[in-house]
C-alpha positions in Angstrom: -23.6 13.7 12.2 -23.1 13.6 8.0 -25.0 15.6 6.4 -27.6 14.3 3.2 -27.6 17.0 1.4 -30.2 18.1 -2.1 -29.7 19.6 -4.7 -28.6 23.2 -4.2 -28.0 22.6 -0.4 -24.8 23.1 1.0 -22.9 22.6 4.6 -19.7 23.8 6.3 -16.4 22.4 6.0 -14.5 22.4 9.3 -11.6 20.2 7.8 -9.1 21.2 5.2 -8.0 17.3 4.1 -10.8 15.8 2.4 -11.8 12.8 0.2 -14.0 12.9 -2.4 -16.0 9.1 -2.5 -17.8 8.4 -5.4 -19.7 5.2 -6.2 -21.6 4.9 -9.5 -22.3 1.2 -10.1 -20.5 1.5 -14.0 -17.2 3.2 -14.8 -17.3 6.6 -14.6 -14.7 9.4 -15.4 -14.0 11.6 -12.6 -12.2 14.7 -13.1 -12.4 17.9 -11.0 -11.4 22.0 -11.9 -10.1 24.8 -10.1 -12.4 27.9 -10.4 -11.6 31.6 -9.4 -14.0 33.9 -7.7 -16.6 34.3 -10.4 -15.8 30.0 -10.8 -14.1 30.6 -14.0 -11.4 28.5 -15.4 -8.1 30.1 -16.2 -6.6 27.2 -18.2 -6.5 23.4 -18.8 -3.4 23.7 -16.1 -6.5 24.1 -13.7 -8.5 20.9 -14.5 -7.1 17.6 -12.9 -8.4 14.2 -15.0 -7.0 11.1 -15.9 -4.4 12.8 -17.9 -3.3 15.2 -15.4 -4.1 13.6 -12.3 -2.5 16.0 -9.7 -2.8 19.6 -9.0 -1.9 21.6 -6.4 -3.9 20.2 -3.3 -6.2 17.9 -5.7 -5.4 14.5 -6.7 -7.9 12.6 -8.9 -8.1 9.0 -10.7 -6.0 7.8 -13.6 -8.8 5.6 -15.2 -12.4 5.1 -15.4 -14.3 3.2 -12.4 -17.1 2.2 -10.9 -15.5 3.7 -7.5 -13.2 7.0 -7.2 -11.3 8.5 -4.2 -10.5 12.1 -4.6 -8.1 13.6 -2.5 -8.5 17.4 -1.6 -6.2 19.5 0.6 -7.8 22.7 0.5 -5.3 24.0 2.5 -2.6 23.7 0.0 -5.0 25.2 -2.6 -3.6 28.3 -4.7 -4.9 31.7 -3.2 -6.5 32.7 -6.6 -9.0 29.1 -6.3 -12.3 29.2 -5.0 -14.1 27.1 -6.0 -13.7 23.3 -6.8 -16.1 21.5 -9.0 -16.6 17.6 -9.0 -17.1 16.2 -12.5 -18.8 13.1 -14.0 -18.5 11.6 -17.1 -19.7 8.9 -18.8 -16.6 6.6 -20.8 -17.4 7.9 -25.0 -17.3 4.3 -27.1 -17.0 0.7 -25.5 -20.1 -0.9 -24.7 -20.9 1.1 -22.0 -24.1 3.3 -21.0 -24.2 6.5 -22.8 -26.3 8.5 -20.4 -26.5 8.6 -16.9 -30.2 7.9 -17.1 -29.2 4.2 -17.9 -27.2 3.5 -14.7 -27.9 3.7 -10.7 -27.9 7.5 -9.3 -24.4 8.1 -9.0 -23.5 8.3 -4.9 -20.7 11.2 -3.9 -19.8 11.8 -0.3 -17.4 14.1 1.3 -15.4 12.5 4.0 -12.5 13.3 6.4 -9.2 11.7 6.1 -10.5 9.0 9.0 -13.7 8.2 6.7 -16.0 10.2 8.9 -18.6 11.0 6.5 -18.9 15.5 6.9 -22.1 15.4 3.9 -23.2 13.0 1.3 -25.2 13.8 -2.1 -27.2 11.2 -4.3 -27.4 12.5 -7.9 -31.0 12.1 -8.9 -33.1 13.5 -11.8 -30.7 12.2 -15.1 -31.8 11.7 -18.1 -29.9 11.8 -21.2 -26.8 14.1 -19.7 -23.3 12.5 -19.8 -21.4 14.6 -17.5 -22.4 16.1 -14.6 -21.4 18.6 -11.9 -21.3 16.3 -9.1 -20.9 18.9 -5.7 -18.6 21.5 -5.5 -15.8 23.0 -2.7 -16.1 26.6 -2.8 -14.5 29.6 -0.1 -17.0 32.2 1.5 -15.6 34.6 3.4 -12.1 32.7 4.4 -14.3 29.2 5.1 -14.8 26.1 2.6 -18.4 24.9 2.2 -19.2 22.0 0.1 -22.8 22.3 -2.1 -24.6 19.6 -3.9 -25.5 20.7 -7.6 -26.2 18.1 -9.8 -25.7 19.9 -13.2 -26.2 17.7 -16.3 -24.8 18.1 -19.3 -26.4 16.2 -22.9 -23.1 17.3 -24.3 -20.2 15.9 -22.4 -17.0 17.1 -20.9 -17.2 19.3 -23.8 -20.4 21.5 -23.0 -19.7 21.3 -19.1 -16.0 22.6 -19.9 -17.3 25.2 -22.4 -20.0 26.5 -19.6 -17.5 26.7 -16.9 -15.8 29.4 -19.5 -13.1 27.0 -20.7 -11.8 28.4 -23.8 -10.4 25.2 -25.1 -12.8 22.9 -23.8 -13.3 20.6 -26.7 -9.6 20.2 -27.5 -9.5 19.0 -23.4 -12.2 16.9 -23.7 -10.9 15.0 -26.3 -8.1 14.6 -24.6 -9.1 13.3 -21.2 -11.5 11.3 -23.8 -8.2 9.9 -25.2 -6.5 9.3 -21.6 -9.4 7.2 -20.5 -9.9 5.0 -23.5 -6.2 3.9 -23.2 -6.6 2.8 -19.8 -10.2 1.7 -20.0 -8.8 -2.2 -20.4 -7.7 -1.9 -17.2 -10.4 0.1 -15.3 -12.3 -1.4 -12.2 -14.9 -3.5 -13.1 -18.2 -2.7 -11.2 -18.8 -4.5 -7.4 -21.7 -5.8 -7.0 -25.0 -3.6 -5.6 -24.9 -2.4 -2.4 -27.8 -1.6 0.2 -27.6 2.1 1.5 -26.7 1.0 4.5 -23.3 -0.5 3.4 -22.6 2.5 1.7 -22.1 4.1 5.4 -19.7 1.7 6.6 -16.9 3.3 4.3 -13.7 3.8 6.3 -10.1 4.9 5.3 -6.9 2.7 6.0 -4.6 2.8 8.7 -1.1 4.7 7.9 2.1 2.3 7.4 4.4 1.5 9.8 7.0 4.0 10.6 7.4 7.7 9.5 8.2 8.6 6.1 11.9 9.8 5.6 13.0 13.2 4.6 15.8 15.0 3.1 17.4 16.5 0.2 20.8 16.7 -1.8 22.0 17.9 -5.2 22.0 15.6 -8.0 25.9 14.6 -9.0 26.9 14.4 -13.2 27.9 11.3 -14.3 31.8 11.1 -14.7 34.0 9.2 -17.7 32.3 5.7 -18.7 34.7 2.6 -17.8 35.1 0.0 -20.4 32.2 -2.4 -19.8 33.1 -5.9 -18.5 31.9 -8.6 -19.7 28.3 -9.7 -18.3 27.6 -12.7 -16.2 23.8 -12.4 -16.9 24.2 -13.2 -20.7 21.1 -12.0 -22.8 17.9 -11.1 -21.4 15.8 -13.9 -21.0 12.5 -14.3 -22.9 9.2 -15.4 -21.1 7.9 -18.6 -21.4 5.1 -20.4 -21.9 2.5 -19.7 -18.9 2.9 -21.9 -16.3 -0.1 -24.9 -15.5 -2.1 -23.5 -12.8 -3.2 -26.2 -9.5 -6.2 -27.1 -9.0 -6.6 -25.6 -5.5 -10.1 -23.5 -6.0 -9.8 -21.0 -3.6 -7.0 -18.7 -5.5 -6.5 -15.3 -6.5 -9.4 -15.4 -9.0 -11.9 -15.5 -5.7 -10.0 -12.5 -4.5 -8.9 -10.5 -7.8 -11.2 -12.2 -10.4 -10.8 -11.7 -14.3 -12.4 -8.3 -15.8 -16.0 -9.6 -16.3 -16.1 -12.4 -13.9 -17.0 -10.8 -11.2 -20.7 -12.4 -10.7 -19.8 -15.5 -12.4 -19.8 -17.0 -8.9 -22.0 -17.2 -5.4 -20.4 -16.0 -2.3 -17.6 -16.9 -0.1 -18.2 -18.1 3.2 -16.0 -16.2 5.4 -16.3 -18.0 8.5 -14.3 -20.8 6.9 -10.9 -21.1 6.4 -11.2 -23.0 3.2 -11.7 -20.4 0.5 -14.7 -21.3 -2.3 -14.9 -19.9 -5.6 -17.3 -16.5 -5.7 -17.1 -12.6 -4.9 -17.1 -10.7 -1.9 -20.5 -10.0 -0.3 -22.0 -7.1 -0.9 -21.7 -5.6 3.1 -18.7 -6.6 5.6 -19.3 -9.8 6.9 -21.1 -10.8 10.4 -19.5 -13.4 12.6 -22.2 -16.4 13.3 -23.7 -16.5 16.3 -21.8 -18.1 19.2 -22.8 -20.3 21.8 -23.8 -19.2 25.0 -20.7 -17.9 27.5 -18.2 -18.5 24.2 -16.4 -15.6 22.4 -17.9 -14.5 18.9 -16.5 -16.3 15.9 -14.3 -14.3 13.8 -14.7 -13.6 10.0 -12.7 -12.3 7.6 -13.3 -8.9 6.5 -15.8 -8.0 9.2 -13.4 -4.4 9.7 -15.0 -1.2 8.2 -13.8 -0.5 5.2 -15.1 0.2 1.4 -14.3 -3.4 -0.5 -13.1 -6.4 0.9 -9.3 -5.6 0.4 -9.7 -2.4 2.0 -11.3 -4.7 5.1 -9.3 -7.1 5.3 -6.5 -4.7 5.2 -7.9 -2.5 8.3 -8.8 -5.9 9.9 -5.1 -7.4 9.5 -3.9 -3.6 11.1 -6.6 -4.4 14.3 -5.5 -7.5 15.0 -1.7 -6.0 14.8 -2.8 -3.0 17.3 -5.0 -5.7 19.3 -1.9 -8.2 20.0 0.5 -4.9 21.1 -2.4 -3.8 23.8 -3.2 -7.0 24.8 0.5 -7.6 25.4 1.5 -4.3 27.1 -1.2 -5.2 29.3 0.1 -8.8 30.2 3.2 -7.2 30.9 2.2 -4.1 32.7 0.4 -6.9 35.2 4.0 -8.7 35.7 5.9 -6.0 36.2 3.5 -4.9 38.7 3.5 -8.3 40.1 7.3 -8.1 40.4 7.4 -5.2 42.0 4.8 -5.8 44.6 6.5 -8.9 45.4 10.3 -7.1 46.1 8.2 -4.3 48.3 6.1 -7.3 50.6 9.2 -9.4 50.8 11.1 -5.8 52.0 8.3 -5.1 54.3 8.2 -8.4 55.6 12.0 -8.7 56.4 12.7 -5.3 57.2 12.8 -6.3 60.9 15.7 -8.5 62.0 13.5 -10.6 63.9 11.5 -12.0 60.9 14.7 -12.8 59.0 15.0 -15.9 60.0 13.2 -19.0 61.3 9.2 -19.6 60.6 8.0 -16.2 60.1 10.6 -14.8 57.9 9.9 -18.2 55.5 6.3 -18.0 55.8 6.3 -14.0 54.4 8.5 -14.9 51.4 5.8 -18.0 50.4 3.0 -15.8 51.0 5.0 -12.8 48.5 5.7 -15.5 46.5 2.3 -17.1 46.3 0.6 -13.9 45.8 2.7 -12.9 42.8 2.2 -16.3 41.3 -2.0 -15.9 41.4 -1.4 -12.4 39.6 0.8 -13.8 37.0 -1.5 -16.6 36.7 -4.2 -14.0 36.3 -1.8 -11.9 33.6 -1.7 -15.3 31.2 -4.6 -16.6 31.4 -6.4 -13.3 30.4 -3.2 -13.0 27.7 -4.1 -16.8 26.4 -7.9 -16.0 26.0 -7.1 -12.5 24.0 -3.9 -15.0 22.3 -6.8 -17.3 21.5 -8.9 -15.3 19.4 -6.1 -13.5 17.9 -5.1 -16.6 16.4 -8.8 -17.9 15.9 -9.1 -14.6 14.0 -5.6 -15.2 12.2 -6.8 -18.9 10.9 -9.2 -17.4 9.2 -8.2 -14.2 7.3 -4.7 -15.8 6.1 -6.3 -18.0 3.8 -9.0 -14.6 2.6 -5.8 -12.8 2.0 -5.6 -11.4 -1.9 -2.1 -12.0 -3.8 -0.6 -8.6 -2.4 -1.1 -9.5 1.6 -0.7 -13.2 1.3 2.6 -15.1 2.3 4.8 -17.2 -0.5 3.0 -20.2 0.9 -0.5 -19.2 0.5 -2.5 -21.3 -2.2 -3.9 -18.5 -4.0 -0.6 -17.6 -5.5 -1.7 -21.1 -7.2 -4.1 -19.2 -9.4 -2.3 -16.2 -10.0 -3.2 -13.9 -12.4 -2.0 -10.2 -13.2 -4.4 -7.4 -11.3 -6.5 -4.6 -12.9 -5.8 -2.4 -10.8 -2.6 -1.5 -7.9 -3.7 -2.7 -4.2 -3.4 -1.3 -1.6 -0.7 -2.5 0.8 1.9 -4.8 0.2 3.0 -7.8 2.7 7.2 -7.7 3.3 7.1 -10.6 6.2 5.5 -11.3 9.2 5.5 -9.7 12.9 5.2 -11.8 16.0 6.4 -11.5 19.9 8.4 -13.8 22.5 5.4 -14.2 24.3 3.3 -15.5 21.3 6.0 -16.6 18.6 3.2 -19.0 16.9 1.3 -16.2 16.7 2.0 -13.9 13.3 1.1 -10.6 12.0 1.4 -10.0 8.2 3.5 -7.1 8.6 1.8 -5.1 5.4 3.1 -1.1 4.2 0.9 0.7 2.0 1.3 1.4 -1.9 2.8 3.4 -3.8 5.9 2.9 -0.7 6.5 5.9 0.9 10.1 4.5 1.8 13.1 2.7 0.2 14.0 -0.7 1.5 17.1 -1.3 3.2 17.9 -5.4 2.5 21.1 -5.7 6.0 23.4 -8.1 4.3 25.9 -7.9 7.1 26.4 -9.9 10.3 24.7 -10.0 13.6 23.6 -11.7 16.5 21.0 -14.2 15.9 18.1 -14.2 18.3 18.7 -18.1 18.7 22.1 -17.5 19.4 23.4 -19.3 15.8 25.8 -18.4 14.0 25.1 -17.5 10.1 28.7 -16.9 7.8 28.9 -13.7 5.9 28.5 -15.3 2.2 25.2 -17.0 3.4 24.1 -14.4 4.9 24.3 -12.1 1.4 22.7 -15.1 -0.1 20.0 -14.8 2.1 19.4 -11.0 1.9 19.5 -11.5 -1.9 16.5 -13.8 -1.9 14.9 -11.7 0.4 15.0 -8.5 -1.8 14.4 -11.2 -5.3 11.2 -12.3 -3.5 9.9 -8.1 -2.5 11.1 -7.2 -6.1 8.7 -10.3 -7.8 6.1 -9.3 -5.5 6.2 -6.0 -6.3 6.0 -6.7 -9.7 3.0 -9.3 -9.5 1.1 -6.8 -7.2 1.2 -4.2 -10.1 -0.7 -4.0 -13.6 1.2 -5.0 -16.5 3.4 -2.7 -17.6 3.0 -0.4 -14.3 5.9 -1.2 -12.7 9.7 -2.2 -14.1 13.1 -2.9 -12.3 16.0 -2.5 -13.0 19.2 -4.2 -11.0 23.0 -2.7 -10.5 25.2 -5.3 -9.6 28.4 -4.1 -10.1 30.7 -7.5 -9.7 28.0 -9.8 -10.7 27.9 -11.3 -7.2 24.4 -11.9 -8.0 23.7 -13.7 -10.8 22.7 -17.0 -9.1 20.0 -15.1 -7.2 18.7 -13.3 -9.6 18.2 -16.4 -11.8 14.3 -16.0 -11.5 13.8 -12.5 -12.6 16.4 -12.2 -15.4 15.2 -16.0 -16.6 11.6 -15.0 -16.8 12.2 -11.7 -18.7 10.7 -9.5 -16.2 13.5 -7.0 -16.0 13.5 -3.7 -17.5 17.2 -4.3 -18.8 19.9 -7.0 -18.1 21.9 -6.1 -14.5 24.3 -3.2 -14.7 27.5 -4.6 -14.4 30.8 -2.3 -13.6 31.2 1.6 -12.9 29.8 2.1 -16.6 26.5 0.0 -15.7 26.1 2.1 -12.6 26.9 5.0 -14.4 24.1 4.8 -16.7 21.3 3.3 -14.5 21.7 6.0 -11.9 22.0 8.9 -14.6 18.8 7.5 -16.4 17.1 7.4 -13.0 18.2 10.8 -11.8 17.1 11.8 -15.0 13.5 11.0 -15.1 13.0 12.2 -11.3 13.6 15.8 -12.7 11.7 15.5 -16.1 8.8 14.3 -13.7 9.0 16.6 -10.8 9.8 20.0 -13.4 6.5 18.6 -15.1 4.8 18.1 -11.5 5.6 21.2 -10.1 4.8 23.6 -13.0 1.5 21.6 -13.8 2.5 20.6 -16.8 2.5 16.4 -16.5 1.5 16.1 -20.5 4.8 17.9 -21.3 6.7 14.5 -20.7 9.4 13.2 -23.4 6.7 10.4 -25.6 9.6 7.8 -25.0 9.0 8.3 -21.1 8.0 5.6 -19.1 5.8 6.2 -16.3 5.3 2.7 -14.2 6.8 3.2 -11.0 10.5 2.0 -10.8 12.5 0.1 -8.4 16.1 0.1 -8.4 18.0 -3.0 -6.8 21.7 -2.2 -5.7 23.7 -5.1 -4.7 26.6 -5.0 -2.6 26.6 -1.2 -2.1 29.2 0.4 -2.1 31.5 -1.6 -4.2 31.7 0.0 -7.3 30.2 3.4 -6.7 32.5 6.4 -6.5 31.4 9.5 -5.0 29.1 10.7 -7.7 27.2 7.8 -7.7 26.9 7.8 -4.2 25.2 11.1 -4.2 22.9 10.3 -7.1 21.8 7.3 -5.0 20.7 9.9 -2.1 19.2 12.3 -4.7 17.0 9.0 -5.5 16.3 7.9 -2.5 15.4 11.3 -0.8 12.8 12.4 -4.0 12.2 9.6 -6.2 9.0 8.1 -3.9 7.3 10.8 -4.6 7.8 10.5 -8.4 7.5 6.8 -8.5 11.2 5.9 -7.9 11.9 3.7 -5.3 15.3 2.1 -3.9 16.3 -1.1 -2.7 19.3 -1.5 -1.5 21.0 -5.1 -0.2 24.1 -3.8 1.9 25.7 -4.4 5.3 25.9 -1.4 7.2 29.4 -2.1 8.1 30.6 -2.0 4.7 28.8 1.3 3.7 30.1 3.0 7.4 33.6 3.8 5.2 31.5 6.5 3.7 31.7 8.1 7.1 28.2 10.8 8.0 27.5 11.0 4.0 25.2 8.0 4.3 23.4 8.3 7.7 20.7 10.1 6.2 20.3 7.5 3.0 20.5 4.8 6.2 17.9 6.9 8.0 15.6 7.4 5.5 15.4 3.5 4.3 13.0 0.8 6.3 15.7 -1.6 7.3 14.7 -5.3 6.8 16.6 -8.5 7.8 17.0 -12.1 5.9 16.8 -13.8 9.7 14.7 -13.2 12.0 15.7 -9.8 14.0 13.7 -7.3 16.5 14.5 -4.0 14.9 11.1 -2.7 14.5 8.7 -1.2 16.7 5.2 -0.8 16.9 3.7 2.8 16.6 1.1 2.4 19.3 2.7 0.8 22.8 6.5 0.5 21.1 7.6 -3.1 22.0 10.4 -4.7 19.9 8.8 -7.2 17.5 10.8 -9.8 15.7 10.6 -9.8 11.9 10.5 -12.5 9.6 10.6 -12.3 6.0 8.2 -13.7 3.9 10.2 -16.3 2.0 9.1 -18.9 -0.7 9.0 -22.3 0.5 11.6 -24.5 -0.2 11.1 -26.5 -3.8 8.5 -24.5 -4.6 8.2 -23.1 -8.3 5.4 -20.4 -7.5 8.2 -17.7 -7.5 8.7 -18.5 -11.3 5.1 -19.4 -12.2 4.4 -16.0 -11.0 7.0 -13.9 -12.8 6.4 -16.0 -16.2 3.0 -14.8 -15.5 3.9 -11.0 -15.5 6.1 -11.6 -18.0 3.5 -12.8 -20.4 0.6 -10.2 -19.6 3.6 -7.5 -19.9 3.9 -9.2 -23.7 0.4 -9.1 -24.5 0.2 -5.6 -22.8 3.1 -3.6 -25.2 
């Protein structure tokens, strides 16, 4: 049971991976230190804040917010830390409330990694303080205890800094002061109240599909630059003009509304497919009541969860786990039914008498019969579970946000550039033989853990057509143009470039849309020099970035350093890379996800195999996804082969370019 703790209270930790859940009703700065025994400071290397959001087993925000997740491994904790203070700030300037007297008592709760609440601490009794000790994680005798203090400061990061013995407390101050008001445009805007009640209901998401791959190789030096052939791409395009929006209602505004428009609206009714204009409620949604001897309705967003994406999220991940049980089950009953059928019918004509004339026929109808009813049985308790599943499906695929929402989804028709980075991303759909009406967004979480492995070459179709080689690389192309403008229209402005190698220029009809709209970070790299250069550059910043990670000193970076996450397209690997590149590539794909470099690659396996055992780890450690339907991937709770569609934009649609002309423009206005 959680623990409500006061002020000065505190309560064992018997976990070492922790969040940290804050909820303060206006944006709030969270920032945490590292303290020795005595709970001094040794440095502004032991503070983590927007700044410097990562230390050694403590990760906090990058911007101000109404809600914060701190993640705490104490476990991987320095032996010389003891103690780890929480800290809350108020935003200096803006129009915000200068004291935490002004706003709701901010909420802070101590969770595990499952979003079991382990103790939870309201912060009562402000005044005119501006930063506050929130709780902190301190080690007695070899065990972690967490205690509530509630320590206000008048002063600001400055005084609190300058009490916990920080010698250069007002220079860091300013600083994290600095680091918030640059970001503060695109900080999460406050949800709406909730009861106390809701606040309980707070639950983690479910992992992604698949492990996480692993490795490691030794970066390669660039060799002589080629003479550089002449582009097929022409000039980088310029954005256009934003593109008219529809008139559907229901878009992404409902879902990810303007800064400051949050409340503009009433609710959404949930229980309706057809999305109105309004925010989320305030708790997770309750299905209406059924009639008597009928199955509960289904609502969108009635999974735990904190905010609606985070619910709809979980809830898209239960019905996903419910279809996999529900279907081992149906064919656990069939294969029983099979069996049980071959061992009557042995039983029956075991004895040469039975084997023929009336007897002998009247076992095999009776085996036969009796397998029948339990197959009967199987699908019609696989049809009423099929039933709600899809029930359930009607209604949360039109609730969807931009992120977990298919090509063909209306609210792409209101589009606008997020605040803030979701949380999963939707690459296709899932379904089974059994159920093939039935789909599954198929959705990985964010930042991706994995590269993306785009198979351009030929297989078996599950139809048993036939699809030539070039249109089957067309194919994969669009696939990987349509995850890239995702990517990009999922993401902030400014948070996320990519950049393309395309070393014969096979691609430049496919790539129409992003090079067109401007979205790139640089034309396609054409030839061994254009290679050359992308990979070196990319190579490059994954050292600056993990030398400035790993010795604590992220502010170090180069000024002219761009931090949005990266993705790297390569087209028609290998042509055009020679050994040096190829090794770079594996340097990239085994460390850059953890510095915010990520690979796609659109290749047929095939083709790279001339490489011989060099690439099985880069092959190994990609997610492979298919332009045609295929069932490669497996579920991670009963294992059955799912088929995987990508999620493709309709035919004659423009929302692929509306989109991109929109993330164009709010990168524009964002430089």
């Amino acid at each position: 049971m959680a623990a409500e703790l006061v002020r000065g209270q505190n309560h064992p930790l018997s976990q070492m991976r922790l969040e940290i859940r804050v909820a303060a009703g206006k944006p709030v700065v969270a920032a945490a230190t590292l303290g020795d025994e005595h709970g001094r400071i040794h440095g502004v290397a032991w503070v983590a804040h927007p700044g410097t959001p990562t230390l050694p087993g403590l990760e906090v925000s990058k911007q101000a917010a109404a809600d914060h997740r701190l993640a705490v491994d104490l476990g991987a904790m320095p032996e010389a830390v003891h103690r780890v203070s929480v800290l809350l700030a108020l935003p200096l300037g803006g129009d915000g409330p200068a004291r935490f007297g002004a706003v709701a008592a901010p909420f802070v709760a101590v969770t595990g990694l499952d979003g079991t609440e382990v103790a939870s601490y309201t912060i009562t009794g402000l005044d005119a303080e501006s930063a506050v000790v929130a709780l902190e994680l301190y080690r007695r005798q070899g065990a972690w205890k967490v205690r509530a203090v509630g320590q206000g400061y008048a002063g600001g990061l400055a005084e609190l800094l300058t009490d916990q013995g920080l010698p250069q407390a007002a220079h860091l101050a300013g600083s994290i002061n600095e680091a918030v008001a640059h970001g503060l445009a695109r900080s999460v805007a406050a949800p709406p109240p909730r009861t106390p009640d809701a606040d309980r209901t707070r639950q983690t998401a479910t992992p992604a599909l698949g492990p996480e791959g692993s490795g490691s190789t030794t970066q390669g030096t660039s060799g002589a630059v080629a003479p550089q052939p002449t582009s097929p791409y022409g000039a980088q395009g310029t954005p256009g003009a934003v593109a008219p929006q529809s008139g559907y209602d229901g878009g992404a505004a409902a879902v990810n509304p303007p800064a400051g428009d949050q409340h503009a609206a009433g609710p959404i009714d949930y229980s309706h497919p057809r999305r109105q204009t309004g925010a989320p409620p305030q708790p997770a949604p309750t299905a209406p009541p059924a009639p008597p001897g009928q199955p509960a309705r289904p609502v969108a967003g009635d999974a735990t969860g904190w905010s609606m994406e985070e619910r709809l999220y979980n809830q898209v991940w239960g019905m996903f786990e419910d279809l996999a049980r529900t279907m081992a089950a149906y064919r656990s009953a069939v294969d029983f039914a099979d069996s049980r059928m071959e061992k009557e019918l042995d039983q029956a004509l075991s004895d040469p008498r039975s084997r023929i004339g009336g007897q002998g026929d009247a076992a095999r109808e009776a085996a036969q019969a009796k397998h029948a009813q339990l197959v009967d049985q199987a699908r019609a308790a696989l049809d009423r579970d099929l039933d709600q599943l899809t029930a359930e499906c009607e209604v949360v695929e039109p609730a969807l946000p931009p992120a977990f929402a298919g090509w063909d989804n209306p609210v792409w028709h209101g589009y606008r550039v997020p605040m803030e980075i979701p949380m999963a991303l939707r690459l296709g759909d899932l379904h089974l033989p059994e159920s093939p009406e039935l789909r599954i967004p198929m959705l990985v979480r964010l930042p991706l853990e994995r590269g993306l492995w785009i198979d351009s070459g030929g297989a078996e179709s599950l139809d048993g057509s036939f699809t030539d080689s070039h249109e089957l690389r067309r194919l994969a192309l669009d696939t990987a143009v349509a995850h890239a403008a995702r990517l990009l229209a999922v993401y902030p402005a400014g948070e996320f470039a990519v950049h393309v190698i395309d070393p014969a220029g096979s691609a430049a009809q496919a790539l129409v849309p992003l090079v067109h709209t401007g979205v790139l970070a640089s034309p396609p790299a054409v030839g061994a020099a254009g290679v050359t250069d992308v990979l070196t550059r990319l190579t490059q910043r994954v050292d600056l970035v993990q030398m400035a990670v790993r010795g604590g000193a992220a502010d170090s970076l180069p000024p002219g350093l761009d931090t949005a996450e990266q993705l790297l397209i390569v087209n028609d690997f290998p042509h055009g890379f020679d050994d040096r590149a190829v090794t770079q590539l594996r340097y990239l794909a085994d460390e850059g996800p953890a510095v915010g470099v990520h690979l796609m690659m659109v290749a047929d396996r095939e083709d790279a195999a001339g490489y011989g055992p060099l690439l099985d780890p880069l092959w190994r450690s990609l997610m492979r996804l298919t332009p045609l339907p295929d069932d490669h991937l497996a579920d991670p709770w009963v294992g059955h082969a799912w088929t995987y569609e990508p999620s493709r934009v309709p035919p004659g649609s423009h929302v692929l370019r509306q989109v991109l002309t929109e993330v164009a423009t709010a990168r524009t206005k964002h430089r």
